[in-house]
SERO-4910 file (N, C-alpha, C, O; in steps of 0.05 Angstrom, whole numbers):
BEGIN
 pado doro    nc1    nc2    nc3   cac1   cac2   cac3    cc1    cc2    cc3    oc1    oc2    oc3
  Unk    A   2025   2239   1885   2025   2237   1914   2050   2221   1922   2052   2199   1911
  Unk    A   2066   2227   1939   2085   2218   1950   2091   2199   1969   2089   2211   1991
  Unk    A   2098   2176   1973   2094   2165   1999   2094   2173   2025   2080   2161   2041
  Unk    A   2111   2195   2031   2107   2205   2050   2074   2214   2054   2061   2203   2072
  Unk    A   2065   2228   2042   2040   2235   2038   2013   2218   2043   1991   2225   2052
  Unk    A   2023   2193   2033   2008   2168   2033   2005   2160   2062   1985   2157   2076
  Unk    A   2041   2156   2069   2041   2147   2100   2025   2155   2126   2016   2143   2146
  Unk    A   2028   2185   2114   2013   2193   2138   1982   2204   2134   1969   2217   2151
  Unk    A   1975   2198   2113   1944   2192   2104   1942   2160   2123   1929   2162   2144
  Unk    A   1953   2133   2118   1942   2113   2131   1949   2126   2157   1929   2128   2172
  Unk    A   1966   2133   2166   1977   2138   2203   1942   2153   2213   1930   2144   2232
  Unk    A   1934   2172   2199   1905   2186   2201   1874   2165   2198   1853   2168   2210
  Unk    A   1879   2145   2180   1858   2132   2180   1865   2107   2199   1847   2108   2216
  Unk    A   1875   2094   2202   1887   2076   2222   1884   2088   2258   1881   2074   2278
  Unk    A   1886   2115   2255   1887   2128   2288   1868   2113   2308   1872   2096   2326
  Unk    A   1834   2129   2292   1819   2112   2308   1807   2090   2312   1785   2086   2324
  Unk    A   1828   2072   2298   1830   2041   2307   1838   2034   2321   1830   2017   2337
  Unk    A   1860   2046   2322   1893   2038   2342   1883   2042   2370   1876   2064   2377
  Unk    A   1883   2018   2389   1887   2015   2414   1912   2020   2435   1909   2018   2460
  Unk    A   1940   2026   2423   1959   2037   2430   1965   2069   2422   1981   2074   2404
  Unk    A   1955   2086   2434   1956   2107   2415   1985   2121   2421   1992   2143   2411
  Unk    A   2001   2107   2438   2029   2120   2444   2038   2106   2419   2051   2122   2406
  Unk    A   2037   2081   2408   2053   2072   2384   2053   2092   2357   2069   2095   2340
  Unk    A   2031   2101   2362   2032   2119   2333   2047   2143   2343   2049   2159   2325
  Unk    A   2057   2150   2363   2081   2166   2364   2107   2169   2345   2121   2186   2335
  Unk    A   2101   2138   2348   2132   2130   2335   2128   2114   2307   2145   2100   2295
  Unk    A   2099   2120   2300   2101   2098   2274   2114   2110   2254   2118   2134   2250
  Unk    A   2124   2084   2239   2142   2079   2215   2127   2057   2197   2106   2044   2200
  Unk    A   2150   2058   2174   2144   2036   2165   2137   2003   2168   2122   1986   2159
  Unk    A   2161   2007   2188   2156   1968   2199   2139   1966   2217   2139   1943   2227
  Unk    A   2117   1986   2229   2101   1993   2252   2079   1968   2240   2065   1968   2220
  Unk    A   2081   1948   2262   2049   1939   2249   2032   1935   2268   2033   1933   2292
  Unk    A   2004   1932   2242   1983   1944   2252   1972   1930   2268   1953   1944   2277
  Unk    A   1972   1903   2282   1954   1892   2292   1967   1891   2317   1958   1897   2338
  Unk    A   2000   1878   2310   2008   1874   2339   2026   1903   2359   2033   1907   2382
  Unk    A   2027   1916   2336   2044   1946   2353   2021   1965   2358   2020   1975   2380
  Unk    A   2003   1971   2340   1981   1986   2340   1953   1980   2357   1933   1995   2360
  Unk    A   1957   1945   2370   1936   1934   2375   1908   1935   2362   1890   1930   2377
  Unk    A   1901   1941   2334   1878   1948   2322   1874   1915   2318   1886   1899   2304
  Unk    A   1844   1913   2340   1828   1895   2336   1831   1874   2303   1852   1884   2294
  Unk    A   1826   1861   2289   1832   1844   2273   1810   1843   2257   1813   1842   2232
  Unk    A   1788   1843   2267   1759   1858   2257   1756   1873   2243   1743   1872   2222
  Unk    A   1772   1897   2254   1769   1921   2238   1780   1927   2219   1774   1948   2207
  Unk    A   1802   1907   2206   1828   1919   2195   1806   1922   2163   1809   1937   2144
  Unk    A   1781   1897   2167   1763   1906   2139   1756   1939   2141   1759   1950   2119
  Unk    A   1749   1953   2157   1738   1979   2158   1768   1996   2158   1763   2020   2154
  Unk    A   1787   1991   2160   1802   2005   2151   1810   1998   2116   1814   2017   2101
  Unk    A   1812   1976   2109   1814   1969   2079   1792   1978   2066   1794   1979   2041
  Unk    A   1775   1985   2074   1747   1997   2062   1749   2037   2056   1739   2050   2038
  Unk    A   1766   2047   2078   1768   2061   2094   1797   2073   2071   1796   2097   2064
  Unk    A   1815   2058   2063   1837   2070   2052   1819   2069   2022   1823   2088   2006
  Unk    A   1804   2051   2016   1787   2052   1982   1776   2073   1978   1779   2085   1956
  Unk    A   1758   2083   2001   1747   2105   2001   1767   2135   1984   1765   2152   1966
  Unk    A   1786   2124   2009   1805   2156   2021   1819   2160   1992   1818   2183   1983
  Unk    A   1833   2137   1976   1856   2142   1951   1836   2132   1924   1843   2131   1901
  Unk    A   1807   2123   1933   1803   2110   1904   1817   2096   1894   1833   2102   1876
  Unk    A   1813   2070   1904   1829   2054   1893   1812   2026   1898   1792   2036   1910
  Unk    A   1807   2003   1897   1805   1972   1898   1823   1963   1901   1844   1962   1888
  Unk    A   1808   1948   1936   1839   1936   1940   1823   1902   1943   1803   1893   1956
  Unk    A   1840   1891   1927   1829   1847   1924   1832   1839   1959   1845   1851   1976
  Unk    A   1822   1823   1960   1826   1808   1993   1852   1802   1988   1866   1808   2008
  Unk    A   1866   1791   1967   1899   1785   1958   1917   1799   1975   1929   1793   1995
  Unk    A   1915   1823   1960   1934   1844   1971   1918   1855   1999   1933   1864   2017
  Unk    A   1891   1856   2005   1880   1865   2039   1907   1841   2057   1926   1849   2071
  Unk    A   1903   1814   2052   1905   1795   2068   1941   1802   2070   1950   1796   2092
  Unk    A   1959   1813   2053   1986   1826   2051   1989   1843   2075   2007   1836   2090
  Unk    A   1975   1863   2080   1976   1884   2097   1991   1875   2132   1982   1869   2154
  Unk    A   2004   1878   2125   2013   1880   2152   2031   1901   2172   2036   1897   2195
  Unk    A   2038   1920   2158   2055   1946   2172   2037   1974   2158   2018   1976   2143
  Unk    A   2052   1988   2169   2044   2008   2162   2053   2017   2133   2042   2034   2119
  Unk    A   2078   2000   2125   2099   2010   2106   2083   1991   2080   2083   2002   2058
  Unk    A   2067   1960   2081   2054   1943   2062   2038   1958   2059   2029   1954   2037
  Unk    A   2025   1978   2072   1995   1991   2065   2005   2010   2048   1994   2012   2026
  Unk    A   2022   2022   2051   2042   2046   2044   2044   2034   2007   2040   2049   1988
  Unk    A   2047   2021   2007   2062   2012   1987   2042   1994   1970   2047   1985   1947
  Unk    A   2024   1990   1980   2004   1967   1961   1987   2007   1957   1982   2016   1935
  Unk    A   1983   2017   1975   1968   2049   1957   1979   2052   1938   1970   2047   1916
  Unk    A   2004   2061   1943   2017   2079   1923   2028   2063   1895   2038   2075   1876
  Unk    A   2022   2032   1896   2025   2022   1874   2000   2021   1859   2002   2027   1835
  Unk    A   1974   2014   1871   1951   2028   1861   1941   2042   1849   1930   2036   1828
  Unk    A   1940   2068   1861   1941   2091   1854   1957   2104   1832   1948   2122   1817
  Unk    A   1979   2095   1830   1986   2097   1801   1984   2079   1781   1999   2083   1761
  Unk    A   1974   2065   1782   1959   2049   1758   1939   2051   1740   1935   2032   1725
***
């Protein structure tokens, strides 16, 4: 799986969190999620729950508490996932 692939797997699980839904127009990598995307701070567990599900993977509160763009989520998967 490719990051590209990855990326826009979180851009899909992240959607219906996101309280800005014009930001995900334009998301990227440096897009982040709480303060560009406005996704509540609450939720970001149901999305970390939400990407475990989606790639099979375990993700530690370590690397959850890391997450902060679209591009860290990107990249803590796809290091995962191939492991």
């Amino acid at each position: 799986m490719t990051e590209n692939e990855v990326f826009t797997r979180v851009v899909k699980i992240i959607t219906p969190f996101a309280k800005n839904t014009a930001a995900l127009g334009t998301a990227n990598v440096s897009t982040r999620i709480l303060e560009d995307l406005s996704v509540n701070s609450a939720r970001l567990v149901d999305i970390i729950l939400a990407f475990e599900d989606e790639f099979n993977i375990a993700i530690d509160d370590d690397a959850a508490d890391r997450v902060r763009t679209l591009g860290d989520a990107t990249h803590m998967i796809v290091s995962k996932a191939t492991h």
